[in-house]
N, C-alpha and C positions, 0 to 999 in steps of 0.2 A: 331846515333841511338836515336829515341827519348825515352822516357819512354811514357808505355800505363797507363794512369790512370782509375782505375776500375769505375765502374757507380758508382754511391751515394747511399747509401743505405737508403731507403724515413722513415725506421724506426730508423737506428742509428741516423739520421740526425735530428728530432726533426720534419722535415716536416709536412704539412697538409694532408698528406695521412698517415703518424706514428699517429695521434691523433686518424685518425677514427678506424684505424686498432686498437689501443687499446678499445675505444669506443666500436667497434662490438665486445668486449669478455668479458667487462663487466658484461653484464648483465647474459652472462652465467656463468663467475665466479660467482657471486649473486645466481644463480638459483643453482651453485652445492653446495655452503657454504649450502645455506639453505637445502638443502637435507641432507648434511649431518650431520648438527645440528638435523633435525628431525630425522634420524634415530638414534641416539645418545639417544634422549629423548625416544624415544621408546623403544629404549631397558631396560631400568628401572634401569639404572645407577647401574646394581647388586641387584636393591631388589627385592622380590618377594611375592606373597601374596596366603596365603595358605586359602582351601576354611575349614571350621570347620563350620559343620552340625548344628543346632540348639537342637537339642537333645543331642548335646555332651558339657558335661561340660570344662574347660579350664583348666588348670593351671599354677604359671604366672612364669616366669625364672627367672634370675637375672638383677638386674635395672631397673626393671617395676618402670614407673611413669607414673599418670596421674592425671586427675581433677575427684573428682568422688563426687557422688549424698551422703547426709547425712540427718540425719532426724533432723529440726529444729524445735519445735511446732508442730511437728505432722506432719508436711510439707515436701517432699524433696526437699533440696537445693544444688545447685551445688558448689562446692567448686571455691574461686578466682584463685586458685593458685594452680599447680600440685604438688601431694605427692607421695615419695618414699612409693610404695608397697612391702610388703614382700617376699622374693622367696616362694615360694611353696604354697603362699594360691588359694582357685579355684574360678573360674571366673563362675557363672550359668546361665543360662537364666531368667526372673524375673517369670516363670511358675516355678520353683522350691524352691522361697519363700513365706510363707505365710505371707501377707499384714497383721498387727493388726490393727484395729479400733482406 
């Protein structure tokens, strides 16, 4: 009796038809990565932004920090470097400060 030996497999084998067969799914692998990176980014990694009306004044929560405008000479200047703001002071729009001279 002899032993039947099965065909080669051109993919386990390392063969020149295993290279292209990997080749022809590359670039769909590539095209599905990047889908599904974009939709990743798209969904806003959990943030979200809330619309506040410009006639609505703000108020600010806890750990507000930013870089914010000061009068220097008469001037406003923007601060170099962001500052821890208060919880609870309010944010207005500049139509509800009166500018002095």
């Amino acid at each position: 009796m002899t032993a039947r030996r099965s065909p080669s497999c051109s993919r386990c084998s390392g063969g020149s038809r295993g290279a292209a067969y990997r080749l022809r799914w590359t670039p769909t692998a590539i095209l599905l990565a990047s889908i599904v990176l974009a939709l990743a980014c798209a969904s806003g990694c959990g943030t979200r932004t809330v619309f506040v009306p410009d006639e609505s004044p703000m108020r600010l929560g806890p750990g507000a920090s930013a870089k914010v405008y000061h009068r220097v000479a008469g001037e406003w200047t923007l601060s170099e470097n962001a500052i821890a703001l208060p919880e609870g002071w309010y944010i207005v729009p500049s139509r509800y400060v009166e500018e002095k001279p």
